[in-house]
C-alpha atoms as one frame of an Amber mdcrd trajectory, in Angstrom:
protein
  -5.334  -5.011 -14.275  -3.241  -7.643 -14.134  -0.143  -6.460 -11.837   1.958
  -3.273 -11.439   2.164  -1.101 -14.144   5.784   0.732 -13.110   9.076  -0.752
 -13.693  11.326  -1.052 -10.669  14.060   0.456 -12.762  15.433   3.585 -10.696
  14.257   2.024  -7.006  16.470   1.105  -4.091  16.058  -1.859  -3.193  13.918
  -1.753  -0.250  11.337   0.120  -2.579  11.589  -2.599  -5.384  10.725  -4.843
  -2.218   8.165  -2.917  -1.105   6.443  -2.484  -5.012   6.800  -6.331  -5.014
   5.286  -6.657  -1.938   2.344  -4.724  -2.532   1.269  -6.309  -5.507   1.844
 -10.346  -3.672  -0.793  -9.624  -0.982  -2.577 -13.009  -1.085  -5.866 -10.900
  -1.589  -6.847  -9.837  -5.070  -8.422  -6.588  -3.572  -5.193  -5.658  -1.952
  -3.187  -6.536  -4.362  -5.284  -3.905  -6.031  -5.331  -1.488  -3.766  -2.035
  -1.112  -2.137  -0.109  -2.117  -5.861  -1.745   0.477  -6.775  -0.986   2.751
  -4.434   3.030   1.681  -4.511   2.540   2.427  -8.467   1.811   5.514  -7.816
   3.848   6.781  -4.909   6.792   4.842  -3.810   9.375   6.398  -5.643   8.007
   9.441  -3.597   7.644   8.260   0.049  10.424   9.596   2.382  12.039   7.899
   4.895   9.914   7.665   7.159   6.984   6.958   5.200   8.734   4.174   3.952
   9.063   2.771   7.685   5.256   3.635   7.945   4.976   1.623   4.785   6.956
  -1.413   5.093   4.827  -1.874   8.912   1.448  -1.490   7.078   2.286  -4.339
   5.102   3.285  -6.248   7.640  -0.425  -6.457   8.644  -2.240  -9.314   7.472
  -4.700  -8.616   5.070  -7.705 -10.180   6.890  -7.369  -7.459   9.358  -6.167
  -4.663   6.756  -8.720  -4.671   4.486 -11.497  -4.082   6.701  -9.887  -0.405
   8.205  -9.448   0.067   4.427 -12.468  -0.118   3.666 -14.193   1.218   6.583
 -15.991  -1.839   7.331 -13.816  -1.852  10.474 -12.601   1.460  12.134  -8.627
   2.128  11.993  -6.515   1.674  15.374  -4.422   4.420  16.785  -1.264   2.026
  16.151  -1.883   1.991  12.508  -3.015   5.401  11.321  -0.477   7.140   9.967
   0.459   9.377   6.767   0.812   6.927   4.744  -2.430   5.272   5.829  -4.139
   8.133   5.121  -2.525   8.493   1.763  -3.601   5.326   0.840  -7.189   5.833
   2.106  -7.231   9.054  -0.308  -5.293   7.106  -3.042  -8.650   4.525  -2.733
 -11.142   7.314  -2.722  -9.822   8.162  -6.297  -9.617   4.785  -7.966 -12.006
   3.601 -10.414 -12.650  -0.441 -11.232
């Protein structure tokens, strides 16, 4: 996989930030991960997930990956629906 797989035709514009966002981590693996999971669901995300959304990636991946992973357990401050969506969203993938 070499990026995102859906166009950003039909977005707003804070989603087609958000999809571009997601797949220009700086880590490969969440690259992965989270463009995968924007592939997927942003067009879907309300309002408020997208809030939830846009502060997850505020988080810098050194501490991120670890709580998605489970190498690292995740903070009160961070879990949310959409963390939990993505969790599921990771359970399901196949490399």
């Amino acid at each position: 996989m070499t990026g995102t797989t859906r166009s950003s035709e039909g977005l707003d514009a804070r989603r087609r930030k958000l999809l571009f966002r997601s797949w220009h981590r700086g880590m490969r693996e969440m690259d992965l991960i989270l463009g995968g999971f924007a592939d997927a669901e942003i067009h879907a995300l309300t309002g408020d997930e997208i809030d939830q959304y846009e502060r997850l990636l505020d988080i810098p991946d050194t501490e991120f990956l670890p709580m998605i992973t489970g190498e690292r357990p995740v903070t009160a401050d961070v879990d949310c629906i959409v963390l939990q969506k993505i969790l599921a969203s990771r359970r399901s993938m196949t490399f």
